[in-house]
N, C-alpha and C positions, 0 to 999 in steps of 0.2 A: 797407280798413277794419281796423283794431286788434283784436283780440279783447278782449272785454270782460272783467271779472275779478268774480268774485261778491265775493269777501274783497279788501281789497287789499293789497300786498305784506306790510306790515306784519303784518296780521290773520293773512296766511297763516303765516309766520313763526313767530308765535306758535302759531299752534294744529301747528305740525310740532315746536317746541320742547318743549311740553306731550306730546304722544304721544310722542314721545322722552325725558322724562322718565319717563315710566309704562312703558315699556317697559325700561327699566335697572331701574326697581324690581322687575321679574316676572322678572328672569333669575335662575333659580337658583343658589344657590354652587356651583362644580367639588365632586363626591366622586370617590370611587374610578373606576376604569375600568371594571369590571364592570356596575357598577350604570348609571353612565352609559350605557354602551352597551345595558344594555337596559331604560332609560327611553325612548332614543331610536326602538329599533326599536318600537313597540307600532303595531300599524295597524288601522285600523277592519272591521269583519266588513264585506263585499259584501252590497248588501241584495238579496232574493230574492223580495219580491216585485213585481209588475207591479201598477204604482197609477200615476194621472194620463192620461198620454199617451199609457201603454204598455200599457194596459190593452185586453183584449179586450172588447168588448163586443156587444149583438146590434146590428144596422141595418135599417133600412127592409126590405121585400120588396123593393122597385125599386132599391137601393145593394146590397142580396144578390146580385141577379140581375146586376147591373151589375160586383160585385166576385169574384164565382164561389163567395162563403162569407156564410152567414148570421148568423157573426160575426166579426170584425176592428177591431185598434188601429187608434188616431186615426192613425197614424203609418201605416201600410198604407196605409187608403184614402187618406190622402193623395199619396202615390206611385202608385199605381197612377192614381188621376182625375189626375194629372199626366203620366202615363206616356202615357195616352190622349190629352192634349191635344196632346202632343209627336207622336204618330205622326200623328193626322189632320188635323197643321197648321192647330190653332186658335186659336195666338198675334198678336194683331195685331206687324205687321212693324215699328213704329213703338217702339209700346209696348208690349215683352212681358208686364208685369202684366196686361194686360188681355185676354178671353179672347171671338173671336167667336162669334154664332150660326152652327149648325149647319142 
């Protein structure tokens, strides 16, 4: 079976012509060397703080006791209850997404 096309060729075409139109309009004219080279190097500050996924937060009594800390990122307990599923081989042999009882 073919792979379907959202746009088709033509459409596509066009809208790669159009962004490549608008993209020669945004390039800057060449200056000096200096200046060029340090328009290019500018790089953005590292962000510092821990927000979203990475974030510590408290957990359950029974996910504390179960993780050895009363609070821990999303990203922790998720390895660690993985870590766990992996040592007492409770992956079905079939389908490893799936996770049996204990």
């Amino acid at each position: 079976m073919a792979p379907a096309r959202v746009f088709g060729a033509i459409a596509g075409r066009a809208f790669m012509a159009a962004a490549a139109k608008s993209a020669a309009k945004k390039k800057p004219a060449p200056s000096s060397g200096a200046a060029a080279k340090a328009a290019v190097k500018k790089t953005a500050a590292p962000r510092t703080t821990n927000s979203g996924i990475q974030k510590v937060v408290p957990v359950s009594s029974e996910l504390g006791d179960f993780l050895g800390a009363p609070q821990v990122s999303r990203t922790e307990a998720v390895k660690k209850v993985w870590a766990y599923i992996k040592l007492q081989n409770l992956q079905q042999i079939r389908r490893r997404s799936f996770v049996m009882r204990s």
